[in-house]
SEFIZA-3560 file (N, C-alpha, C; in Angstrom, 3 decimals):
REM SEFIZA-3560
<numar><xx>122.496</xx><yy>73.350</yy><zz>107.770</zz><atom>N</atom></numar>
<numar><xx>121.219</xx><yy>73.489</yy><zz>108.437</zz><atom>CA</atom></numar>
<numar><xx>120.210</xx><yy>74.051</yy><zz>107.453</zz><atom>C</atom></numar>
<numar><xx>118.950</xx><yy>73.801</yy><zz>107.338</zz><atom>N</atom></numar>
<numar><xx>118.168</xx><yy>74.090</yy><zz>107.044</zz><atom>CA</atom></numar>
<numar><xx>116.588</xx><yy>74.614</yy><zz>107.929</zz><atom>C</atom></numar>
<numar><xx>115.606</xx><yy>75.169</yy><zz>106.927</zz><atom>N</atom></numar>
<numar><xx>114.207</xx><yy>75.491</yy><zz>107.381</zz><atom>CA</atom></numar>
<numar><xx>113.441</xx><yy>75.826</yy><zz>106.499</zz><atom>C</atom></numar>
<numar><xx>112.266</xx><yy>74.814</yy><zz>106.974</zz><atom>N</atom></numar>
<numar><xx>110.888</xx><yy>75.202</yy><zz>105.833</zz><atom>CA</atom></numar>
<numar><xx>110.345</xx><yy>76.407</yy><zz>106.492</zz><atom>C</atom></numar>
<numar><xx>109.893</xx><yy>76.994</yy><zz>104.876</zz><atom>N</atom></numar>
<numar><xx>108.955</xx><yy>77.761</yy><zz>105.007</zz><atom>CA</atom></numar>
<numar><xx>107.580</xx><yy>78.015</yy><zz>104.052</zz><atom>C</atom></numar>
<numar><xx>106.414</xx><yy>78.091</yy><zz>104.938</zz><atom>N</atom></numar>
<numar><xx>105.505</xx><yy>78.033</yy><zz>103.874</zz><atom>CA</atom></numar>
<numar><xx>104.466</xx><yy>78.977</yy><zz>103.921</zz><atom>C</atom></numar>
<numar><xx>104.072</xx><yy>79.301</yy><zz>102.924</zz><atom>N</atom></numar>
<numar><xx>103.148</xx><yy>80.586</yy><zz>102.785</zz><atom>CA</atom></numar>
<numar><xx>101.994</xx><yy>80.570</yy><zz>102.359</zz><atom>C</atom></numar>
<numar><xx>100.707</xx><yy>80.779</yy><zz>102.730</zz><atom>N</atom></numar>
<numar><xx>99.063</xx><yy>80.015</yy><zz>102.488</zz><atom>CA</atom></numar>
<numar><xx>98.398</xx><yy>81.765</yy><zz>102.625</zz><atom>C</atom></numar>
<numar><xx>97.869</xx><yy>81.865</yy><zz>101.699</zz><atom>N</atom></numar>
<numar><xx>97.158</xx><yy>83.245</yy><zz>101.201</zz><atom>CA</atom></numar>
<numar><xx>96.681</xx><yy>83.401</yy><zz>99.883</zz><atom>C</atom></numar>
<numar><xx>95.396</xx><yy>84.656</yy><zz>99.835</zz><atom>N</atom></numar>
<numar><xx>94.739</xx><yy>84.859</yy><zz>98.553</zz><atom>CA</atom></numar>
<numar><xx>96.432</xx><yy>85.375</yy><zz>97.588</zz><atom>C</atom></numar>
<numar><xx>95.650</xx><yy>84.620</yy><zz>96.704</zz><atom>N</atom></numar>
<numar><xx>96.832</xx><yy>84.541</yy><zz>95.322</zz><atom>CA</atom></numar>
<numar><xx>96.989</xx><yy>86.496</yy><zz>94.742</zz><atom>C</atom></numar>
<numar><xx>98.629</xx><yy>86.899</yy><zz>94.422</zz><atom>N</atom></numar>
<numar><xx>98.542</xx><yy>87.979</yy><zz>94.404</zz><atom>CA</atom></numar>
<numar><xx>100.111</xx><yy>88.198</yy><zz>93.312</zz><atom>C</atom></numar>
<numar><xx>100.149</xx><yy>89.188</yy><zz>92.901</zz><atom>N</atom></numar>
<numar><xx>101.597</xx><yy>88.897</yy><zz>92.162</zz><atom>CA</atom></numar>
<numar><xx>102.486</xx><yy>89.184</yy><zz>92.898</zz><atom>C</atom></numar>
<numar><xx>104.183</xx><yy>88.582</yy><zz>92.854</zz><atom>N</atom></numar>
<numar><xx>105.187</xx><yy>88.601</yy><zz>93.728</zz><atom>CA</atom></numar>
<numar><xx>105.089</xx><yy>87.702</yy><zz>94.803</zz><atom>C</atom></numar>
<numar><xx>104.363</xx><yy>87.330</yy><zz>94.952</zz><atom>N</atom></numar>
<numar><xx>104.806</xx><yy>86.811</yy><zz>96.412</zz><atom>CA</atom></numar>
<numar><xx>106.323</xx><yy>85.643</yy><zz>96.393</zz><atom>C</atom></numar>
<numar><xx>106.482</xx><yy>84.717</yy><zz>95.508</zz><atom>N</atom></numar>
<numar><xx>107.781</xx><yy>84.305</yy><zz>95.014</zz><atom>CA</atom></numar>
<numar><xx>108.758</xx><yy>85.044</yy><zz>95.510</zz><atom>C</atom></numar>
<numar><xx>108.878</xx><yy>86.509</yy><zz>94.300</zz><atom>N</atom></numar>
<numar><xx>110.174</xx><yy>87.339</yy><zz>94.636</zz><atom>CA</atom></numar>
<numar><xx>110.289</xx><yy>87.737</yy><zz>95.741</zz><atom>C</atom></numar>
<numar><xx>108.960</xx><yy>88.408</yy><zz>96.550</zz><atom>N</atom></numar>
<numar><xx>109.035</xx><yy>88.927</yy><zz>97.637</zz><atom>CA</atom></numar>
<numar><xx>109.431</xx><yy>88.355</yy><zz>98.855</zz><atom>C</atom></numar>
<numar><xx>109.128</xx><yy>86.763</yy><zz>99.062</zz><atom>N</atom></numar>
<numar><xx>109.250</xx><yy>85.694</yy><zz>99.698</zz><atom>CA</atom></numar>
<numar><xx>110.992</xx><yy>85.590</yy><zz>99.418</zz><atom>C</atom></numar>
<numar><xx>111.835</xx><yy>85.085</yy><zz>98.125</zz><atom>N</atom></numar>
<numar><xx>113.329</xx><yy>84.502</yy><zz>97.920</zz><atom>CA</atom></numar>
<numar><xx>113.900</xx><yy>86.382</yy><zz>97.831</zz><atom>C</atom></numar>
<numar><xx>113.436</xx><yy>87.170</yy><zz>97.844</zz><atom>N</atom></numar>
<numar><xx>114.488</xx><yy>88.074</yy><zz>98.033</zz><atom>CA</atom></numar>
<numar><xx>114.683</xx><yy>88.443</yy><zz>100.003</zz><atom>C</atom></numar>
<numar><xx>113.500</xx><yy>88.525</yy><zz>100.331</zz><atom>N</atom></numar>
<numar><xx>113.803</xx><yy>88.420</yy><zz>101.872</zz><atom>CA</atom></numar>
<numar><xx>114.314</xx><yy>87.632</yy><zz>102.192</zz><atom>C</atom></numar>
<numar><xx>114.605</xx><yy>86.338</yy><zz>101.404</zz><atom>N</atom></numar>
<numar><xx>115.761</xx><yy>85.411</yy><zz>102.208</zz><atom>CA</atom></numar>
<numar><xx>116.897</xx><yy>85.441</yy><zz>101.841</zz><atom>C</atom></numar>
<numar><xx>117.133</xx><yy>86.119</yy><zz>100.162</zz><atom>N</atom></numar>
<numar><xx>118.682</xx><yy>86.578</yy><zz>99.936</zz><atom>CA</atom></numar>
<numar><xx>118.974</xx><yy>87.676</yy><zz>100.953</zz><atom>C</atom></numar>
<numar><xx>118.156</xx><yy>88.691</yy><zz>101.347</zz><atom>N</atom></numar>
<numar><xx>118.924</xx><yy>90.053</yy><zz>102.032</zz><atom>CA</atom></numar>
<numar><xx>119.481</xx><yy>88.778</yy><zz>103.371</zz><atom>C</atom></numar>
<numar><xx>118.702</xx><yy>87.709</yy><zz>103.961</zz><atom>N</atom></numar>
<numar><xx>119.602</xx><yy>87.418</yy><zz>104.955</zz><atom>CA</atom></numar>
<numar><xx>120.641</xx><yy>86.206</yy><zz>104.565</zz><atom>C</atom></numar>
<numar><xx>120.664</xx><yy>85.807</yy><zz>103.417</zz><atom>N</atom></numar>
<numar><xx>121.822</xx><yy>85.141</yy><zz>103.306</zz><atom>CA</atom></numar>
<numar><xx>121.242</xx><yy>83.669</yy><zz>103.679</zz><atom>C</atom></numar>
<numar><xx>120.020</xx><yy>83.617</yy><zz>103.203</zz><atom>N</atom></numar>
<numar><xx>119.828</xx><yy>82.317</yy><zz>103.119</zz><atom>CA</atom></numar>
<numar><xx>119.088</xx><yy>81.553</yy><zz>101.776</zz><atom>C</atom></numar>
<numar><xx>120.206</xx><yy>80.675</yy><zz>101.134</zz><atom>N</atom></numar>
<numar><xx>119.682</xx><yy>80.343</yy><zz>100.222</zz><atom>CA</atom></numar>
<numar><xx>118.636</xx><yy>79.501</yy><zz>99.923</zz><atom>C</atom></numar>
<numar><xx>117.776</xx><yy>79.339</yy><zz>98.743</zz><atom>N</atom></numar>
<numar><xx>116.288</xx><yy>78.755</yy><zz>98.121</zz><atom>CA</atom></numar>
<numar><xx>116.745</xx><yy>77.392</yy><zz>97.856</zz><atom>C</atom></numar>
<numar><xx>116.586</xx><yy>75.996</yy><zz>97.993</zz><atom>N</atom></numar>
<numar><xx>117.662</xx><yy>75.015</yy><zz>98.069</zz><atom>CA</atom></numar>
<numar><xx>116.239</xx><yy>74.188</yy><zz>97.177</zz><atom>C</atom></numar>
<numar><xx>114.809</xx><yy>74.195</yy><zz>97.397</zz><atom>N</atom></numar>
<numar><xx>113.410</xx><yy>73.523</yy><zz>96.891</zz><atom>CA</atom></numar>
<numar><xx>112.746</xx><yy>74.607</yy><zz>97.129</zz><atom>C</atom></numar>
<numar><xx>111.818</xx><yy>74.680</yy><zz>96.318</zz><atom>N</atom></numar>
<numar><xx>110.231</xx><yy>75.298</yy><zz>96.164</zz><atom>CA</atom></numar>
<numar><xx>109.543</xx><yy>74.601</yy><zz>95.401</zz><atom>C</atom></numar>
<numar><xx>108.129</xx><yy>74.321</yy><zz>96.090</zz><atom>N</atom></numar>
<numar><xx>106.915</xx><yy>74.047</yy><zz>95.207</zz><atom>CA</atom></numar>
<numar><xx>106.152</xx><yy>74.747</yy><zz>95.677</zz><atom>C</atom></numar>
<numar><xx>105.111</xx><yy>75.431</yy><zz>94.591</zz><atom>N</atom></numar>
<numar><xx>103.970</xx><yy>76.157</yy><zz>94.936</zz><atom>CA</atom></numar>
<numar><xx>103.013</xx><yy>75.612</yy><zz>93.920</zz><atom>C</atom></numar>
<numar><xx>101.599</xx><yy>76.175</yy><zz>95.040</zz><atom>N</atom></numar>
<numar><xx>100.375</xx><yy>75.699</yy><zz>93.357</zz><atom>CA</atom></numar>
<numar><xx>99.319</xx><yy>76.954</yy><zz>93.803</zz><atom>C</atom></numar>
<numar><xx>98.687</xx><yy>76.866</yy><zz>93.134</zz><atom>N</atom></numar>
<numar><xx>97.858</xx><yy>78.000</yy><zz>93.145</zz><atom>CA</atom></numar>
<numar><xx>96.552</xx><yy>77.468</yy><zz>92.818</zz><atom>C</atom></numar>
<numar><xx>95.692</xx><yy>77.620</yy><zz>93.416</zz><atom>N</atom></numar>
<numar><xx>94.073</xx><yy>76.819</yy><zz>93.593</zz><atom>CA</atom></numar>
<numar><xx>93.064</xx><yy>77.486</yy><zz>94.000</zz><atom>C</atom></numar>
<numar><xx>92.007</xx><yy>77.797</yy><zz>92.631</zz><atom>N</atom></numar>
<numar><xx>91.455</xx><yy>79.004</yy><zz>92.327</zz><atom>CA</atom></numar>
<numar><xx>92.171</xx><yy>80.273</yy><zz>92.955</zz><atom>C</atom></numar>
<numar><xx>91.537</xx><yy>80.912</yy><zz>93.607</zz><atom>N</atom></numar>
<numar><xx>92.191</xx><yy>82.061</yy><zz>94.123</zz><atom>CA</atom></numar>
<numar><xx>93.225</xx><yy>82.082</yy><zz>95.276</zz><atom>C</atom></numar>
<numar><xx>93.622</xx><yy>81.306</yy><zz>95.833</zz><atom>N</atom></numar>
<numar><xx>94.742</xx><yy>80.989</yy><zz>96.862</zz><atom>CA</atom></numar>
<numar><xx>95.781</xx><yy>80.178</yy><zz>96.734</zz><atom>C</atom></numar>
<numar><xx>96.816</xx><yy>81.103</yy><zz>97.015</zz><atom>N</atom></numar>
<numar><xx>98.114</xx><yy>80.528</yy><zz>97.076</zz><atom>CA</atom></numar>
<numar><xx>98.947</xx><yy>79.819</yy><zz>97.796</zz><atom>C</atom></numar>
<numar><xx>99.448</xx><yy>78.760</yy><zz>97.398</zz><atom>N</atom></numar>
<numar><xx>100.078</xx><yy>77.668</yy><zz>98.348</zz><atom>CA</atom></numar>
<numar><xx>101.586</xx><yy>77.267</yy><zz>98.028</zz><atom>C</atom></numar>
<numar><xx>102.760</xx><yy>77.746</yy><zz>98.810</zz><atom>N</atom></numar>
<numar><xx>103.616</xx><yy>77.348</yy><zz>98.905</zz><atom>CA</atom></numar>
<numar><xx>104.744</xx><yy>77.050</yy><zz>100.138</zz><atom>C</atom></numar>
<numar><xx>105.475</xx><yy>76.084</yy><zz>99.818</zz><atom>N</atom></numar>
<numar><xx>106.860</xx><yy>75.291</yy><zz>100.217</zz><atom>CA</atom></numar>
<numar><xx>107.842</xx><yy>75.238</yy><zz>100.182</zz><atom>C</atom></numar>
<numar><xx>108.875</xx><yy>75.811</yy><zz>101.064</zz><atom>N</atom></numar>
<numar><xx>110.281</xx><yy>76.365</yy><zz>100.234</zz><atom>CA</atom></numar>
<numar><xx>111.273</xx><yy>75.627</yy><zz>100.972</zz><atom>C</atom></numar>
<numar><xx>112.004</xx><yy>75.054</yy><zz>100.636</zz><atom>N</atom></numar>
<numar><xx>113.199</xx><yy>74.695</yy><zz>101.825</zz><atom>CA</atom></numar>
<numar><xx>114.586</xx><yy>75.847</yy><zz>101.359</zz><atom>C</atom></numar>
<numar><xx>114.981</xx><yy>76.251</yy><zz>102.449</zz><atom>N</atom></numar>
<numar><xx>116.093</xx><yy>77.105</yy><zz>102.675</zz><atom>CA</atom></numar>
<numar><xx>117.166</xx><yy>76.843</yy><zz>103.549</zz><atom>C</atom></numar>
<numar><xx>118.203</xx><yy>77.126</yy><zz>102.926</zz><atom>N</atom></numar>
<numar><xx>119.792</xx><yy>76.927</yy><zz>103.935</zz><atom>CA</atom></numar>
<numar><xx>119.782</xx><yy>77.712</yy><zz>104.750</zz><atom>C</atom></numar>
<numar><xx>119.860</xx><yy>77.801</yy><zz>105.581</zz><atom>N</atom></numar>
<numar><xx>120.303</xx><yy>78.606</yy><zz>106.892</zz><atom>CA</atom></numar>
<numar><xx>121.943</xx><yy>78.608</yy><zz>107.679</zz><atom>C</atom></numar>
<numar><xx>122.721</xx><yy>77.827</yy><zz>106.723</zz><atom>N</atom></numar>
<numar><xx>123.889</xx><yy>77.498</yy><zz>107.509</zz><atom>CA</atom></numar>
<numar><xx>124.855</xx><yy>78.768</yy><zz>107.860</zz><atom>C</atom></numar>
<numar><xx>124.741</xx><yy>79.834</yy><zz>106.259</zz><atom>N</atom></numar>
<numar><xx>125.296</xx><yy>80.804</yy><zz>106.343</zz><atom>CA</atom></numar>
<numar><xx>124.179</xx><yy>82.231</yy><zz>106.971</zz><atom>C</atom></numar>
<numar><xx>123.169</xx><yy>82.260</yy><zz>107.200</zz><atom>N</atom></numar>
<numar><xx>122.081</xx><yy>83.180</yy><zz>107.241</zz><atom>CA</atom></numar>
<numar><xx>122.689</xx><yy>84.631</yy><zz>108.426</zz><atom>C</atom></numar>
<numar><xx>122.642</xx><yy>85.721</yy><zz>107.849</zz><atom>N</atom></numar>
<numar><xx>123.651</xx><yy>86.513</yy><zz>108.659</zz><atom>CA</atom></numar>
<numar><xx>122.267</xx><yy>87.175</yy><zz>109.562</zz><atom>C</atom></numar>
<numar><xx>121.388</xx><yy>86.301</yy><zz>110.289</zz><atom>N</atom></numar>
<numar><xx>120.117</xx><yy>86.522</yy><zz>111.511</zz><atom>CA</atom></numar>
<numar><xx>119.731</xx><yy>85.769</yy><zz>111.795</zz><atom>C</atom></numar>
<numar><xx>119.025</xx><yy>86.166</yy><zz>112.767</zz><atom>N</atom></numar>
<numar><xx>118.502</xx><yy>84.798</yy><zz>113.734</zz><atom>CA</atom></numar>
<numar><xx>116.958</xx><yy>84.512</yy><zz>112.953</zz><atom>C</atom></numar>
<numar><xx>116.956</xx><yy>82.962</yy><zz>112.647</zz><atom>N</atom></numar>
<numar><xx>115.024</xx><yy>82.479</yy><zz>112.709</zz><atom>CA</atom></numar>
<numar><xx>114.096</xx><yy>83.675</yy><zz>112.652</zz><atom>C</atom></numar>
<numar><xx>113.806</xx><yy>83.760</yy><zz>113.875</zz><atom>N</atom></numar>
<numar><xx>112.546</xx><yy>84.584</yy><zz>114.421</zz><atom>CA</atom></numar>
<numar><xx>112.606</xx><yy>85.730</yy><zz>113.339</zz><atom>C</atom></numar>
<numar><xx>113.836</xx><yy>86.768</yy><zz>112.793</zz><atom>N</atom></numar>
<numar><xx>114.242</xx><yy>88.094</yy><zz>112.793</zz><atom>CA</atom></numar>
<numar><xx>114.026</xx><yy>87.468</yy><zz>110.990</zz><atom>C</atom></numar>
<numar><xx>114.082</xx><yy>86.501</yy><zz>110.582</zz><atom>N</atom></numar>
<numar><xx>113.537</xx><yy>86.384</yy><zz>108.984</zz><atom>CA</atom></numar>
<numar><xx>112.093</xx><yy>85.865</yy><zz>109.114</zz><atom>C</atom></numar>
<numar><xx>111.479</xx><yy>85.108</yy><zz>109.775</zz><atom>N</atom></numar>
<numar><xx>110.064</xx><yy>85.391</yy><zz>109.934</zz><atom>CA</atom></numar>
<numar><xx>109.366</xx><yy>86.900</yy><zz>110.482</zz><atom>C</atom></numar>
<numar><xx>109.862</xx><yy>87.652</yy><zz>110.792</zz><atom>N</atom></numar>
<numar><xx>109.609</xx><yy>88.792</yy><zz>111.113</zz><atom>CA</atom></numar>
<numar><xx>109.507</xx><yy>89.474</yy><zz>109.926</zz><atom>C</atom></numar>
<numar><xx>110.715</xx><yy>89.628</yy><zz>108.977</zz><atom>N</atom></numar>
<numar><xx>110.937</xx><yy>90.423</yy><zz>107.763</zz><atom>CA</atom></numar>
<numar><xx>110.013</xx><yy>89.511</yy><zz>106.791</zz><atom>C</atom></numar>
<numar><xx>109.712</xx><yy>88.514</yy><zz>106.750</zz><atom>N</atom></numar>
<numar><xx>109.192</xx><yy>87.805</yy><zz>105.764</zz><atom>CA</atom></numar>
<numar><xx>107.702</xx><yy>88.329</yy><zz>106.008</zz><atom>C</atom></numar>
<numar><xx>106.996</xx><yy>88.374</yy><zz>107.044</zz><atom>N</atom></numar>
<numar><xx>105.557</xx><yy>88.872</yy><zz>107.664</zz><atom>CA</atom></numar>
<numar><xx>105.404</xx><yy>90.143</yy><zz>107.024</zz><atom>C</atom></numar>
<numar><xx>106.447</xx><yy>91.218</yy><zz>107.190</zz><atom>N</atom></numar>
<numar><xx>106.597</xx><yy>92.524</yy><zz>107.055</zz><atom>CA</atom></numar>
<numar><xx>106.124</xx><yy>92.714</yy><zz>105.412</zz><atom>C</atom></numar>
<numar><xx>106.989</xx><yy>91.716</yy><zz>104.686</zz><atom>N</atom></numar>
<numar><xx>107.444</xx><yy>91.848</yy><zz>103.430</zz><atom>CA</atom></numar>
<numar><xx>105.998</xx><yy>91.506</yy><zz>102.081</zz><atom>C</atom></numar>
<numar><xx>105.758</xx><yy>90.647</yy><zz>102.941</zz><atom>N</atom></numar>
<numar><xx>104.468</xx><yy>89.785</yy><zz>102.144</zz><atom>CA</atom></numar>
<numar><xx>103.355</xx><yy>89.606</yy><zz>103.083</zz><atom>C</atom></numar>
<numar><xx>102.622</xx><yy>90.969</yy><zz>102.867</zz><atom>N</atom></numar>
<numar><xx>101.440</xx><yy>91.332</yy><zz>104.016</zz><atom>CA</atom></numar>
<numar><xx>100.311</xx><yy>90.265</yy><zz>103.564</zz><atom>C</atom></numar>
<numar><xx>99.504</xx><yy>90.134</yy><zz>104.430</zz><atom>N</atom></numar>
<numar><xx>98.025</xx><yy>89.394</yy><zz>104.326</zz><atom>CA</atom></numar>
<numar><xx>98.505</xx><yy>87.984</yy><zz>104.234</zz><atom>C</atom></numar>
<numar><xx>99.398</xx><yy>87.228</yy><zz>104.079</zz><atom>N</atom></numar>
<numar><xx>99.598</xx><yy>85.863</yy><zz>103.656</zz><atom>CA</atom></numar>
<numar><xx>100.067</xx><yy>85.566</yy><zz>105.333</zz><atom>C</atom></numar>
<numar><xx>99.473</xx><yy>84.141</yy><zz>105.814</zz><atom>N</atom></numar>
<numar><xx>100.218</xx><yy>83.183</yy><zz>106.524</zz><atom>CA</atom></numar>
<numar><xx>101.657</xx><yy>82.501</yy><zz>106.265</zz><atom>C</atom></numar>
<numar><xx>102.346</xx><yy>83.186</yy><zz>106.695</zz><atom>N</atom></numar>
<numar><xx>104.054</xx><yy>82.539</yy><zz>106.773</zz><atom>CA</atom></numar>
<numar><xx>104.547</xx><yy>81.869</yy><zz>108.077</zz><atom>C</atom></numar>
<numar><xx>104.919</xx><yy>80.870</yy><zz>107.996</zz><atom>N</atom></numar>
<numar><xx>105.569</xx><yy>79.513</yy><zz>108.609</zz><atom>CA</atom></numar>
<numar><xx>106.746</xx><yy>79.441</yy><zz>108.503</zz><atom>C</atom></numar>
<numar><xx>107.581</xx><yy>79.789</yy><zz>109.571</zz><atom>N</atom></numar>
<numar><xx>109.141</xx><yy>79.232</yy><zz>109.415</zz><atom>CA</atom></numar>
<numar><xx>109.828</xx><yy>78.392</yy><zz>110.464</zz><atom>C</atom></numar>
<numar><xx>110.590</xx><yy>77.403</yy><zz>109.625</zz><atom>N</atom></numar>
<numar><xx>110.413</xx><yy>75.717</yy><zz>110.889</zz><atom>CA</atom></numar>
<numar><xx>111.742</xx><yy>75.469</yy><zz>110.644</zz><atom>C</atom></numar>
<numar><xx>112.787</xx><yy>75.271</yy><zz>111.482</zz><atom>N</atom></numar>
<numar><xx>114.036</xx><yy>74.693</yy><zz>111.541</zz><atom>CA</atom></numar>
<numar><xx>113.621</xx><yy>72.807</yy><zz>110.933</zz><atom>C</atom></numar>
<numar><xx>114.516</xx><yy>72.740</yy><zz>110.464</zz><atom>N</atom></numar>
<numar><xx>114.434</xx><yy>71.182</yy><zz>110.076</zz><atom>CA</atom></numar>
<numar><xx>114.468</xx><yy>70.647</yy><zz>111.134</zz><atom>C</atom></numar>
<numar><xx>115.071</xx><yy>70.496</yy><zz>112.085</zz><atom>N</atom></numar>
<numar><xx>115.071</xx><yy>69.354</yy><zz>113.193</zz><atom>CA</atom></numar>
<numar><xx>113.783</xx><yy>69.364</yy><zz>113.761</zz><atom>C</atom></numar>
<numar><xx>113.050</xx><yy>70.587</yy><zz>114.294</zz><atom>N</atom></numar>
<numar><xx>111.610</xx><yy>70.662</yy><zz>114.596</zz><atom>CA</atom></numar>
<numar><xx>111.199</xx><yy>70.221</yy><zz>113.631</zz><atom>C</atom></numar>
<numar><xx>110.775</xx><yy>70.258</yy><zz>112.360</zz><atom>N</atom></numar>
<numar><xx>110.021</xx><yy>70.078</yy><zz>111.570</zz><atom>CA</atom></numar>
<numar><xx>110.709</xx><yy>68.300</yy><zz>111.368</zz><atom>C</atom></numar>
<numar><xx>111.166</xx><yy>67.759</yy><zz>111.391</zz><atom>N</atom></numar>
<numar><xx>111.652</xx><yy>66.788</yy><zz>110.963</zz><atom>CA</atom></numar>
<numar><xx>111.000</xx><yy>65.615</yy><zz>112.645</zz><atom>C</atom></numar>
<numar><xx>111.223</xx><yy>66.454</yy><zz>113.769</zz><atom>N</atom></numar>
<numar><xx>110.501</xx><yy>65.914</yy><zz>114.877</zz><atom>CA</atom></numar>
<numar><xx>109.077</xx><yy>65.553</yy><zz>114.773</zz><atom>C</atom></numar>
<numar><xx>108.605</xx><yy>66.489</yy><zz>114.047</zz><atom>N</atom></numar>
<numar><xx>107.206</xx><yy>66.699</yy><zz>114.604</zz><atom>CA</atom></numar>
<numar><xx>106.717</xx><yy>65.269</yy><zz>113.136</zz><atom>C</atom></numar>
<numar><xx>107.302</xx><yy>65.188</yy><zz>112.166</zz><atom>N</atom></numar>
<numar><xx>106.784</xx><yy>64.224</yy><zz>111.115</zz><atom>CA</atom></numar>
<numar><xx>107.549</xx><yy>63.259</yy><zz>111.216</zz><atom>C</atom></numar>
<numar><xx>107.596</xx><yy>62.690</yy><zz>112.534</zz><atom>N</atom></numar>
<numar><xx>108.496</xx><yy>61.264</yy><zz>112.847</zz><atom>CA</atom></numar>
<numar><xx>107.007</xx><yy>59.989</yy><zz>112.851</zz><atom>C</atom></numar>
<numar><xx>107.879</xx><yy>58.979</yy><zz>112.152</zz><atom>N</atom></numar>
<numar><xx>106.673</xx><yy>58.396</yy><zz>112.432</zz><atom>CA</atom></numar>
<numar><xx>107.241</xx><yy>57.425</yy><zz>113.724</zz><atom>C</atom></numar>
//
């Protein structure tokens, strides 16, 4: 199983580490990332495993919010996310 997650905010240092270490503490691994950075705002895309993740969804978007203040974070199970971009 997997889930995207993506993060849209003024550009700042860490947000990377701060972003893939809140998903190592839950045991979910970084599987893709792309990010770009455009003038001052930061834009990224991460796909993550969730198969082993020792918490629920909600409870790593929670810690991820906590972790990396001021930025918009998005976290989408693949099957939702895979629903919603059906053509």
């Amino acid at each position: 199983m997997k889930a995207v997650v993506t993060v849209i905010g003024k550009d700042m240092v860490g947000i990377l580490a701060k972003v893939s270490t809140t998903c190592a503490n839950a045991n979910a691994n970084v599987v893709e990332v792309t990010q770009s950075v455009l003038q001052e705002y930061f834009a990224m895309v991460m796909l993550i495993d969730i198969s082993k993740m020792n918490c629920e969804l909600d409870t790593l978007r929670e810690d991820l919010q906590k972790n990396v203040e001021g930025m918009t974070i998005h976290v989408m199970h693949e099957d939702i996310f895979n629903s919603m971009h059906r053509i």
